[in-house]
C-alpha positions as CSV (number, residue, x, y, z in Angstrom):
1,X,-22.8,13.2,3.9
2,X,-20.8,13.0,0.6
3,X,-21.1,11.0,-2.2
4,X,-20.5,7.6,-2.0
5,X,-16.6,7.2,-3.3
6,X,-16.4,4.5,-5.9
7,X,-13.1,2.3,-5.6
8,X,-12.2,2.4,-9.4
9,X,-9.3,-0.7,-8.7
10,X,-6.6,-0.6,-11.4
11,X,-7.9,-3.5,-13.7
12,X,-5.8,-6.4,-13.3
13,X,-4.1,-5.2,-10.1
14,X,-4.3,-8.3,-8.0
15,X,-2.7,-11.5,-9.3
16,X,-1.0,-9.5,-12.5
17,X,2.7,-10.0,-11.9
18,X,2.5,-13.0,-14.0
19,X,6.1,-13.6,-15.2
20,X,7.2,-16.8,-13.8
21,X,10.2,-17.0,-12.4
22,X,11.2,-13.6,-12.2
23,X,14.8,-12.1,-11.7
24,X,16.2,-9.1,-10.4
25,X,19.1,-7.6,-13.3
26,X,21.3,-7.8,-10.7
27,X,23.9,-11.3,-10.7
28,X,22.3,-13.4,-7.8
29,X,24.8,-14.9,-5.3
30,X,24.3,-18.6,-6.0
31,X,27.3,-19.8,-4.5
32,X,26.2,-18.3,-1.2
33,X,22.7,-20.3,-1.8
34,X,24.8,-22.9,-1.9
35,X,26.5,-22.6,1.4
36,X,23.5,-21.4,3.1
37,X,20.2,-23.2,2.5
38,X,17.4,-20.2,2.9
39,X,15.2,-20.0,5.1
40,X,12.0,-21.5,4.8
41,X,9.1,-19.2,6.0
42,X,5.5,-20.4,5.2
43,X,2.4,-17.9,4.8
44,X,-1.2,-17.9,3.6
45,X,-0.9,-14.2,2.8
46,X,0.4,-14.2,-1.1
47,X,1.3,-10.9,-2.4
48,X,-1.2,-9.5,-4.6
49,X,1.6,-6.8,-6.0
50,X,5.0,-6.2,-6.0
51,X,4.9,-2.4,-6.7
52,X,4.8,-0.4,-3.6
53,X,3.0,2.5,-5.0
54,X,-0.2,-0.2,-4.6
55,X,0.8,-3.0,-1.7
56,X,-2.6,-2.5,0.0
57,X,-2.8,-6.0,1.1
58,X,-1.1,-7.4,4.0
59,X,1.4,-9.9,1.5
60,X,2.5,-7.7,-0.5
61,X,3.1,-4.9,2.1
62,X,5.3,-7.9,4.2
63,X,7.4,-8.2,0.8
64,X,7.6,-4.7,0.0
65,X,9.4,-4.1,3.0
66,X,11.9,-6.6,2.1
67,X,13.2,-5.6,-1.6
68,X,12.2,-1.7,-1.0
69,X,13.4,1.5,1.6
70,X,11.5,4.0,2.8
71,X,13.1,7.2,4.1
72,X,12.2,5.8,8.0
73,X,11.4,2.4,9.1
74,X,10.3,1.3,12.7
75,X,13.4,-0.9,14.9
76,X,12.3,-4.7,15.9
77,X,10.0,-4.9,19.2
78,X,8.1,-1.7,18.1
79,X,5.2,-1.2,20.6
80,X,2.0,1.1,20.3
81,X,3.6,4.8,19.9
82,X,7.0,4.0,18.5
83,X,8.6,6.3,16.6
84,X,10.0,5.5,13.2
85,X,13.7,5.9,12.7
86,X,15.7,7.3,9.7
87,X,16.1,4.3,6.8
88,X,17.4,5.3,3.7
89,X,17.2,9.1,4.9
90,X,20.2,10.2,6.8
91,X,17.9,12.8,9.1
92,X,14.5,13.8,9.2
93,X,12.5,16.6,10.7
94,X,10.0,19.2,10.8
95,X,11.2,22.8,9.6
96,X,9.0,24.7,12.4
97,X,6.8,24.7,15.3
98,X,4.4,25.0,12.4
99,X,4.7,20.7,11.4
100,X,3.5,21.8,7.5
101,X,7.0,21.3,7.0
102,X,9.2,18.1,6.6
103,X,12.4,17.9,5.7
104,X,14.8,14.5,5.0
105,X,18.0,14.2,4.1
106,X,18.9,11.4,1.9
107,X,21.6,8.9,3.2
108,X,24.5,8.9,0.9
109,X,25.6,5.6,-1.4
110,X,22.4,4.3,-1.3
111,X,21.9,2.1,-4.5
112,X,19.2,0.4,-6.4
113,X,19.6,-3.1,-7.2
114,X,19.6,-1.7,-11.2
115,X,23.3,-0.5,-10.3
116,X,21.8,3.1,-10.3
117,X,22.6,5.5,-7.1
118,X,19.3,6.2,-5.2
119,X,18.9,10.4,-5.7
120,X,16.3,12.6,-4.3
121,X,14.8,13.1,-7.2
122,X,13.5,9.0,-7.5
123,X,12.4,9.8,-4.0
124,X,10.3,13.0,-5.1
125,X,9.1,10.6,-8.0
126,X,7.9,7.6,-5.5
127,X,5.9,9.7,-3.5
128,X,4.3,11.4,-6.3
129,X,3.8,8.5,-8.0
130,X,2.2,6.5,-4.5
131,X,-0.5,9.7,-4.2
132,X,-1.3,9.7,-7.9
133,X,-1.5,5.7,-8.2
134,X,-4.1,6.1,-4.7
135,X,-6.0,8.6,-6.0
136,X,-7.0,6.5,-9.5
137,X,-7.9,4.3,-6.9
138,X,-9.5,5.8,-4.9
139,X,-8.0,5.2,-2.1
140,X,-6.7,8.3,0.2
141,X,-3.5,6.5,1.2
142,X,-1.1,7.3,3.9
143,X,1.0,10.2,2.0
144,X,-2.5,11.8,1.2
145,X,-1.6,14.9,2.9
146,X,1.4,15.8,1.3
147,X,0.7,18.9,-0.8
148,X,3.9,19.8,-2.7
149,X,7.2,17.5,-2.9
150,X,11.0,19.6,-3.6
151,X,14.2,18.6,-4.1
152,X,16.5,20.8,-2.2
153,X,20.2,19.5,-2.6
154,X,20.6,16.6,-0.5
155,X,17.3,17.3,1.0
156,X,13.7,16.4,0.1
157,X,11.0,18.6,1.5
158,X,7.5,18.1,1.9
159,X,5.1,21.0,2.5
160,X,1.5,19.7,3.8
161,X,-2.2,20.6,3.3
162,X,-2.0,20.9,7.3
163,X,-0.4,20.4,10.3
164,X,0.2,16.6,11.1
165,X,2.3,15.4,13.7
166,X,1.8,11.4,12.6
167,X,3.4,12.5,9.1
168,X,7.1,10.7,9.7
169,X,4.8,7.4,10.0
170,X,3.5,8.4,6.4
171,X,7.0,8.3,5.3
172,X,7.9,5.0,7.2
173,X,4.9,3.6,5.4
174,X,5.2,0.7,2.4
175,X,3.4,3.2,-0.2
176,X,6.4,6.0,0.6
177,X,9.0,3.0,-0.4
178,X,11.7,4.3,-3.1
179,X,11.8,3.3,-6.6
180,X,14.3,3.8,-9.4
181,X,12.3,6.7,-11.1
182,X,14.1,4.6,-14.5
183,X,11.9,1.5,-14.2
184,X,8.6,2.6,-12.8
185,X,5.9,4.4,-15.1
186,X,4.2,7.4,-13.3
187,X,0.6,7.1,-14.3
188,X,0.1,2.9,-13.9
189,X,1.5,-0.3,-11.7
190,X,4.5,-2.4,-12.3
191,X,3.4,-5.6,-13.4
192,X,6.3,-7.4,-15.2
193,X,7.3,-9.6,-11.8
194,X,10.3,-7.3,-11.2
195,X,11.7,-5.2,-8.9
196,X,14.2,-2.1,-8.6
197,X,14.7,-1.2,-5.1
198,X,17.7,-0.9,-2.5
199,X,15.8,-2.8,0.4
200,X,17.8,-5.5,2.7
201,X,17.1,-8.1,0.1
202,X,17.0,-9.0,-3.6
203,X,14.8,-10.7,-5.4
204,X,16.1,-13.9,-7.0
205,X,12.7,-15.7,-8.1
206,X,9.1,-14.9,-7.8
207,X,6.2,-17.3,-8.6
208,X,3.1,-15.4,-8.2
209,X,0.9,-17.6,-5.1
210,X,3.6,-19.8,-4.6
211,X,7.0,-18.5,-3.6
212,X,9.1,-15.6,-3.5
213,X,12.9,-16.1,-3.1
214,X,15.2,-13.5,-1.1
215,X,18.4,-13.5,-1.6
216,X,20.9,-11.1,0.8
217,X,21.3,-7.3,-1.4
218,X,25.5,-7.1,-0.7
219,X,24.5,-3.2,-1.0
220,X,22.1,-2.7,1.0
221,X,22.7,0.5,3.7
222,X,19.6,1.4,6.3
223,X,18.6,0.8,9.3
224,X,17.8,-2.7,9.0
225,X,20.0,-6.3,10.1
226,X,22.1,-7.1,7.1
227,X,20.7,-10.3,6.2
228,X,23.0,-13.5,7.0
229,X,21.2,-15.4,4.7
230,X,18.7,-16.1,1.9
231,X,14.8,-16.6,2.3
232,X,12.0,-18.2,0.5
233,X,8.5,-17.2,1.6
234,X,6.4,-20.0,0.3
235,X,2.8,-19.0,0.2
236,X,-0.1,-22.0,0.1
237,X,-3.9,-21.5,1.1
238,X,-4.6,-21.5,5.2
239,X,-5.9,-24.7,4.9
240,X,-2.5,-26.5,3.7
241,X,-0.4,-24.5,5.8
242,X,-0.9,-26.3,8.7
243,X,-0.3,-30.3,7.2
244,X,2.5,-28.4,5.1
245,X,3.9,-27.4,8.7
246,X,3.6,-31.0,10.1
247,X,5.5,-32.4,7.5
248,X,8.4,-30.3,8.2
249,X,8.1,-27.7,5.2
250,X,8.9,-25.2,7.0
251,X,10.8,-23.4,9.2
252,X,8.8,-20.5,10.4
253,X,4.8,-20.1,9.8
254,X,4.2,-16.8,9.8
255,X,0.4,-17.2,11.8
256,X,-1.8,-17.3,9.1
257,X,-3.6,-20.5,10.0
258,X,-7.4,-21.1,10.1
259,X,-8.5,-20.1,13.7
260,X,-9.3,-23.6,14.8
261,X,-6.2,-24.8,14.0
262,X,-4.3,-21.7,15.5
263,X,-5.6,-22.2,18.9
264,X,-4.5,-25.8,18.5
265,X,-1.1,-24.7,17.7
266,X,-1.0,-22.5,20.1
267,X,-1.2,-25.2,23.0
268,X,2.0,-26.2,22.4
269,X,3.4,-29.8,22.5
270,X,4.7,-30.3,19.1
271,X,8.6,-29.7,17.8
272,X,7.8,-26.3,17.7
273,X,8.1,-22.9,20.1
274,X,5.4,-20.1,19.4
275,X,6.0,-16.1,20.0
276,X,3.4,-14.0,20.5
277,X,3.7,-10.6,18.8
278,X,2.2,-7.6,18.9
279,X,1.6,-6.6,15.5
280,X,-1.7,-5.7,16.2
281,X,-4.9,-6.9,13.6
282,X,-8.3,-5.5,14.2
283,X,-11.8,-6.7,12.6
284,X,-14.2,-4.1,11.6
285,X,-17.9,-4.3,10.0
286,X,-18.0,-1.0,7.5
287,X,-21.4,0.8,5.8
288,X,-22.0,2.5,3.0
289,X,-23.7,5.8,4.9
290,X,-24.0,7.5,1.5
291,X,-26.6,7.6,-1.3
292,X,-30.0,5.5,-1.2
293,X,-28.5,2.5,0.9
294,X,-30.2,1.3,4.6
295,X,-27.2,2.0,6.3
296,X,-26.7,5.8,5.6
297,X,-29.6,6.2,8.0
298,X,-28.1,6.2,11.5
299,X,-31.3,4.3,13.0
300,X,-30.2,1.3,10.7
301,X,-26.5,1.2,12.0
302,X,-27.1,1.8,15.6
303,X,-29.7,-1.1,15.7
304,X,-27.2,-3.3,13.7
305,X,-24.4,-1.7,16.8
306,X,-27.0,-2.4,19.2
307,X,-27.3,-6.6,18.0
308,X,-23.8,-7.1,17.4
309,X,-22.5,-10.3,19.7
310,X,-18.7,-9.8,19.6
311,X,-18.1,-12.3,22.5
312,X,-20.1,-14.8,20.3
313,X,-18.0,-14.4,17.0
314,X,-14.5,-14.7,19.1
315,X,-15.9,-17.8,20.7
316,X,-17.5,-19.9,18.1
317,X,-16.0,-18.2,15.0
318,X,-12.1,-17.6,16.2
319,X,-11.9,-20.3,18.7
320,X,-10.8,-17.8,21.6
321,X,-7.7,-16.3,19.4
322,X,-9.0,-12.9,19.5
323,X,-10.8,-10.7,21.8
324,X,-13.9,-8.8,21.5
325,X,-13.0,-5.0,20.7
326,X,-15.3,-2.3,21.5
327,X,-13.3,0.9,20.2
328,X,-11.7,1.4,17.0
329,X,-8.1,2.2,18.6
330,X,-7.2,-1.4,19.9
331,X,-6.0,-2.4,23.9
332,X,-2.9,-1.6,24.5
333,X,-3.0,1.9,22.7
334,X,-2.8,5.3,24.1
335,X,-6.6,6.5,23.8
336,X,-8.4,3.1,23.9
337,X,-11.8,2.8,25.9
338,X,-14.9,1.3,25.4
339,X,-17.0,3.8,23.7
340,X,-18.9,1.1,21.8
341,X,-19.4,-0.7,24.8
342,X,-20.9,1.8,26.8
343,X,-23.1,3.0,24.2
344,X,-24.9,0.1,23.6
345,X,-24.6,-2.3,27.0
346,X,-28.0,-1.3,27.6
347,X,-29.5,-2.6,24.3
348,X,-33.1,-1.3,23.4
349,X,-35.8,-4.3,23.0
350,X,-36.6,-5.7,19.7
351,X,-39.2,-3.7,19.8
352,X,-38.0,-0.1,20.2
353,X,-35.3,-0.3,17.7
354,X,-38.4,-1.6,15.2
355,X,-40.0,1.3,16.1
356,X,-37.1,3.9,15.6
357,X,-36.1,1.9,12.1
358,X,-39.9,3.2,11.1
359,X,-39.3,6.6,11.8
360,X,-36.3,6.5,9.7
361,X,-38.6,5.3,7.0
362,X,-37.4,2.0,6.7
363,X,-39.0,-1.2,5.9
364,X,-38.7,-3.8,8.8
365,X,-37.0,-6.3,8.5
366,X,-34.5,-4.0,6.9
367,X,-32.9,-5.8,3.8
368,X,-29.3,-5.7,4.1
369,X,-26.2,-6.7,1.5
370,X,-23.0,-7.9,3.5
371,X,-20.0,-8.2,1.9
372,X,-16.5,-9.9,3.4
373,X,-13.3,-10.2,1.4
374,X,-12.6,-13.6,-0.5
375,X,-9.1,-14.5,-0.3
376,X,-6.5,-16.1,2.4
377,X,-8.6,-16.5,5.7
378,X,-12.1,-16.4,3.5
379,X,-13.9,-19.5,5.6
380,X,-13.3,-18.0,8.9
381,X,-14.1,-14.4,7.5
382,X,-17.8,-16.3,5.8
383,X,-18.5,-17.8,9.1
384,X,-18.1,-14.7,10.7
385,X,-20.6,-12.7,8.6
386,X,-22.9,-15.8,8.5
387,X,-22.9,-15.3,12.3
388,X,-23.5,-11.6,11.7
389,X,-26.3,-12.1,9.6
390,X,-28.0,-15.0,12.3
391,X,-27.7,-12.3,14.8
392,X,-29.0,-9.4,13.3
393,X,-31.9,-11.2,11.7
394,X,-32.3,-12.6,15.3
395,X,-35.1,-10.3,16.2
396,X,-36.7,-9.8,12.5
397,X,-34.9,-6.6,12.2
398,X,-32.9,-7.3,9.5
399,X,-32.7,-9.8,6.3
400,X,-28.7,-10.1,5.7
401,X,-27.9,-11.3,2.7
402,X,-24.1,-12.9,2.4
403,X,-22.0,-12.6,-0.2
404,X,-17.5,-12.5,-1.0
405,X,-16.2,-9.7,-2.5
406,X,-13.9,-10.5,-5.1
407,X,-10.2,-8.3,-4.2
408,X,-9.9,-5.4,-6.9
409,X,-13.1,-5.3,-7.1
410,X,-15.5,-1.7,-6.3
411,X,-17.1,-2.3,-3.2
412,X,-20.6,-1.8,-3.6
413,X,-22.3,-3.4,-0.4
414,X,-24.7,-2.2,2.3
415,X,-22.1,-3.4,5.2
416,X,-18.2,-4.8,4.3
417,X,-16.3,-7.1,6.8
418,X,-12.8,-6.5,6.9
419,X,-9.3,-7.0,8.4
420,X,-7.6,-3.9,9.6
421,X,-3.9,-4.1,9.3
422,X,-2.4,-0.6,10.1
423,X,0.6,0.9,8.7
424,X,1.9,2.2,11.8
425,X,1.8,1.8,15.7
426,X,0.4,5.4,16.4
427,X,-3.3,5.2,17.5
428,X,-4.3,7.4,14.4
429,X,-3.3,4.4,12.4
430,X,-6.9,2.7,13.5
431,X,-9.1,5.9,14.6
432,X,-7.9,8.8,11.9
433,X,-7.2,6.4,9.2
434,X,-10.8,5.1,9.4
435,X,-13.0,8.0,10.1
436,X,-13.1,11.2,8.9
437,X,-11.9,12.9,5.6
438,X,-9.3,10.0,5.1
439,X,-11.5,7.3,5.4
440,X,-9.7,4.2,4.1
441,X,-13.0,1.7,4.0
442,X,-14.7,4.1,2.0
443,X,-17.7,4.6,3.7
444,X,-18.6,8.2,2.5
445,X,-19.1,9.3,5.8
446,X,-18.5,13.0,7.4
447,X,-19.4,14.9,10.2
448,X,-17.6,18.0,11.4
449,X,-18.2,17.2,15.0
450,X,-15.8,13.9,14.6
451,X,-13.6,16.0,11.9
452,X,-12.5,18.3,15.1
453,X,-10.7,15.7,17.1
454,X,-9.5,13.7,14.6
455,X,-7.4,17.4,13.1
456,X,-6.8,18.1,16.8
457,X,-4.9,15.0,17.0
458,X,-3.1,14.9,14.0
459,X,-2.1,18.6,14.8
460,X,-0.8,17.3,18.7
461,X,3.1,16.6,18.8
462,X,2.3,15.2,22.2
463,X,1.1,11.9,21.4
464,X,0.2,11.2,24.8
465,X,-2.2,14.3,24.8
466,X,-3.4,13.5,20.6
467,X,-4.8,10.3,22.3
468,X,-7.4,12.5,24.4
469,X,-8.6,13.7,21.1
470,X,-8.6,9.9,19.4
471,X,-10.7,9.0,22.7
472,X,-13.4,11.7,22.0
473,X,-13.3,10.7,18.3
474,X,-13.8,7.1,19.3
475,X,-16.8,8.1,21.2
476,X,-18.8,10.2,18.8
477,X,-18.3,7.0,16.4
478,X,-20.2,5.0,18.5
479,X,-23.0,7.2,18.4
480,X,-22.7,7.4,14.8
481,X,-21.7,4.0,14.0
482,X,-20.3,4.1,10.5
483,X,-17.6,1.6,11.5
484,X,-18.2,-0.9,14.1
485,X,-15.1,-2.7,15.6
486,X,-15.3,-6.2,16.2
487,X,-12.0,-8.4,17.6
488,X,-8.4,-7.8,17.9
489,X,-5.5,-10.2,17.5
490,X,-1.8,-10.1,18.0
491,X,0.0,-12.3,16.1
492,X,1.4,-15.6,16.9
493,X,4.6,-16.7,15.0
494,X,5.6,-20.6,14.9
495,X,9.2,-21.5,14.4
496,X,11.6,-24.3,14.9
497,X,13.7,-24.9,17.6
498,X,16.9,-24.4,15.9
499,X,15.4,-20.9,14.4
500,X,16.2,-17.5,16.4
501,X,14.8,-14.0,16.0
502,X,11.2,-15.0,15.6
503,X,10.0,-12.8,18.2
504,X,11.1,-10.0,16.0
505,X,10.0,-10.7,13.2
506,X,6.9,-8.5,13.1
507,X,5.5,-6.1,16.0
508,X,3.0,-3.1,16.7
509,X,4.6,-1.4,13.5
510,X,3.4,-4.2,11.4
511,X,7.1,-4.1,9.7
512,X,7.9,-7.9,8.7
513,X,11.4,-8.4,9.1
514,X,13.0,-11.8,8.1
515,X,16.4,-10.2,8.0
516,X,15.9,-10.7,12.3
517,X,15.4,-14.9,11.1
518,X,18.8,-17.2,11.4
519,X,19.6,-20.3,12.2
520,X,21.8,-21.3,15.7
C-alpha cells in the first residue's frame, strides 16, 4: 500500500469566479437576442469553475464543453465504446504499432473568442497546464500519461509514459480543452469570471450559482452543430427546480431533480415529454486503505462489501430511478459482470465476519467516519449514507458516523460516498480510472495483481478484447474491495413540447450539448 494521497484543493477553487456579470471581450450579438429569445435550460448542477484545466465537477465540465474545444469530441447518441472524433484537430493518430505515440493536426482558422488564431503552441500550453494544475491537486487526471508534449509544424505530438490505446479519449476530455496560452497563468486557475476559448458558444453573462448566458460564437469551426440560437442555463438548488419547472421557467430540465420527484416526473402526464439518455452515472462507496485507518485492512472492507443492501438504497433512497450495480464498469458496457455479486451472495453470518474483523486486530464494532459530498443532490446523497450506516451497524459490526464533506475540501474520511461521472464512454472510464495507479477517489490503494489487467487493457487497441482484461480487473476488486459500486442511472432529460433535440443532448460520452436544443 502507498501512502495515503492528500487532495491539496486549490484554495478558493469552488465558488471563486465571483465577478458578476461577466463578459466575454468579444461584442455580443444582442440584436440576435433580440430576435431569438434563448433557450431556457434549468439545472441543479452549478459550475464550480469556469477554467477547464480544473472542471472536475459535473457543472462545470457541462459548460466547459460549451465555450471551450478539445482536439476530439464524441458525435450526439454516443453509446458505450464510441470513438471520439477530430474537434478542433483536423486528424489524429498514433505514430506506430507502438501507441506511445500521438499525433494531431491542428484544424486551420480556428480562433479564440480574444480575436487571437488558436496555434499549437496554446494547445501544447493547455495540456501542460491541465497535468500541472492536477498534479497541485492531487488529482491524476485524464492526460496523466502524457510524458512529453512537441510542437511539430502544424502537428502536436504527444509521447506517453506507456502504451495506451484509450488515450484519444484523454484528448476528447474537458481538462485537454484549449486555451489562449495569452489569458491563462500556467501555475494557478482562472478565476476572474471570464473565458478565452473557440468552443460553439460565447459567453455573454455569468452569475456564479445562478445563470450562465450563451450566446452563438459566429466563429466557431469543429465538429459540433453551429448553434441557431442563444442559451441561458439557469442553475437553482434540486429542491426548486422542480416548482421552478411547473411554473413554466423553463424549457428544458436537465434531470437533476431530487429522486422522489424524478420518478414522479418520470410518469408522465404533465405538458412535458421526457428522453431517457444514456449518459451513464454510477454511485460508488470509496476507503481510505492507506495509513492507520479501519478500512486499509481488507477484513474491514469485505465485511462492510459483505452488508451492503444495494436493492435497499435504490428502493427507499432513489425511488426506483436507479439500479443496483454490482461491478465497477456499469450494464451496458463491454466487460460488465457481476463480480461483486458473486463474491458476496453468500454473505458470512454476523458472527464470522466478527470473528475475521478480530483477527485483523480490530475492535468490534469497528468505528467508522463516512463522508458524502455536500452540494446539488446532498439530501438524497445523506439519506443514502444514513441508510449505509443503519445497515452496516445492523449486526454490531460497525459504528458509522455521518458526516458532508465540504467540495474543495481534502478528503480525510474512513469511507467517501460519491457520484461517478466519467469522461468518456470506454469501459476504462469506470474500471481504470478508479483502480490502480490512476486512482481518481484517492484511495491509496495498489496491488500488482489488479495493476496487470488494468495495463493489459489500456495497452489492447481491440476494445472488445481490453474489456476481458476490465472483467478480470473487476473481479479481483471485489475480493479486495477498495471501491464498492453501488447504483447506476441514465439520465432522464424533460423538455417542452415545442423543444427538439433533447434526446441529444447528453449521451454515454457525457458530452452536454445544447447546440442539439431548438425550438420547432
Amino acid at each position: 500500500m502507498r501512502g495515503k494521497r492528500t487532495r491539496a484543493w486549490i484554495a478558493g477553487l469552488a465558488g471563486a469566479a465571483v465577478v458578476a456579470g461577466a463578459a466575454t471581450a468579444v461584442a455580443v450579438l444582442r440584436t440576435q437576442e433580440e430576435e431569438t429569445p434563448p433557450l431556457r435550460i434549468g439545472s441543479a448542477y452549478a459550475p464550480a469553475s469556469l477554467d477547464p484545466a480544473v472542471a472536475t465537477d459535473p457543472g462545470s465540465r457541462a459548460l466547459a464543453g460549451s465555450l471551450y474545444q478539445s482536439l476530439l469530441s464524441y458525435p450526439p447518441g454516443s453509446q458505450p465504446g464510441a470513438e471520439p472524433v477530430p474537434d478542433a484537430a483536423e486528424s489524429c493518430g498514433f505514430d506506430g504499432e507502438e501507441l506511445t505515440v500521438y499525433r494531431c493536426t491542428l484544424r486551420d482558422g480556428l480562433t479564440f473568442s480574444s480575436g487571437r488564431p488558436v496555434t499549437p503552441h496554446d494547445v501544447r500550453f493547455s495540456v501542460e497546464r491541465a497535468i500541472a494544475l492536477a498534479d497541485q491537486a492531487g488529482d491524476p487526471g485524464p492526460l496523466a500519461g502524457v510524458r512529453e508534449v512537441r510542437v511539430d509544424g502544424q502537428d502536436v505530438v504527444f509521447r506517453l509514459d506507456g502504451p495506451d490505446a484509450t488515450f484519444p479519449h484523454a484528448l476528447a476530455s474537458g481538462a485537454a480543452a484549449v486555451v489562449d496560452r495569452q489569458d491563462y497563468e500556467a501555475g494557478q486557475p482562472r478565476t476572474d469570471g471570464q473565458v478565452t476559448g473557440s468552443g460553439p458558444y460565447l459567453l455573454a453573462g455569468y452569475e456564479p450559482g445562478e445563470y450562465a448566458e450563451l450566446e452563438p460564437n459566429p466563429d466557431y469551426r469543429g465538429a459540433a452543430r453551429v448553434p441557431a440560437q442563444p442559451v441561458t442555463v439557469h442553475y437553482l438548488p434540486a429542491g426548486r427546480l422542480a416548482d421552478a419547472w411547473q411554473d413554466d421557467e423553463f424549457d428544458v430540465l436537465d434531470g437533476s431533480l431530487p429522486p422522489e420527484e424524478l420518478a414522479a416526473a418520470n410518469q408522465g402526464g404533465g405538458d412535458y415529454r421526457v428522453q431517457e439518455s444514456a449518459a451513464t452515472v454510477t454511485e460508488v462507496l470509496a476507503f481510505d486503505t492507506a495509513g492507520d485507518g479501519p478500512m486499509a485492512e481488507p477484513a474491514a472492507r469485505r465485511a462492510a462489501a459483505a452488508l451492503l443492501d444495494r436493492e435497499a438504497l435504490a428502493r427507499h433512497v432513489r425511488h426506483d430511478t436507479v439500479e443496483a450495480l454490482y461491478a465497477l464498469v456499469p450494464v451496458g458496457y463491454a466487460g460488465h459482470g457481476t463480480p461483486y455479486f458473486d463474491a458476496y451472495e453468500d454473505r458470512p453470518s454476523a458472527g464470522d465476519l466478527s470473528r475475521d474483523l478480530r483477527q485483523a486486530g480490530l475492535t468490534v464494532p469497528v468505528a467508522l467516519d463516512l463522508a458524502y459530498p455536500a452540494g446539488p443532490g446532498e439530501a438524497a446523497r445523506e439519506a443514502e449514507a444514513q441508510l449505509i450506516a443503519a445497515q452496516l451497524g445492523a449486526e454490531g459490526l460497525f459504528d458509522v458516523t455521518v458526516r458532508a464533506h465540504e467540495p474543495g475540501q481534502p478528503r480525510d474520511a474512513d469511507a467517501y460516498l460519491t457520484e461517478w461521472w466519467p469522461q468518456s464512454p470506454d469501459p476504462a472510464a469506470f474500471a481504470d480510472a478508479l483502480l490502480g495507479p490512476r486512482d481518481a477517489l484517492g484511495t491509496g490503494f495498489t496491488d500488482p495483481d489488479l495493476d496487470r489487467p488494468l495495463d493489459a487493457a489500456r495497452a489492447e487497441p481491440d476494445r472488445s478484447r481490453a474489456a476481458r482484461d476490465l472483467a478480470e480487473a473487476d473481479r479481483l476488486a471485489a475480493d479486495e474491495a477498495p471501491v464498492l459500486p453501488v447504483w447506476q442511472a441514465e439520465r432522464l432529460i424533460l423538455h417542452r413540447p415545442g423543444v427538439t433535440g433533447a434526446d441529444r443532448l447528453t449521451d454515454a460520452s457525457g458530452a452536454w450539448r445544447p447546440w442539439e436544443l431548438a425550438r420547432e
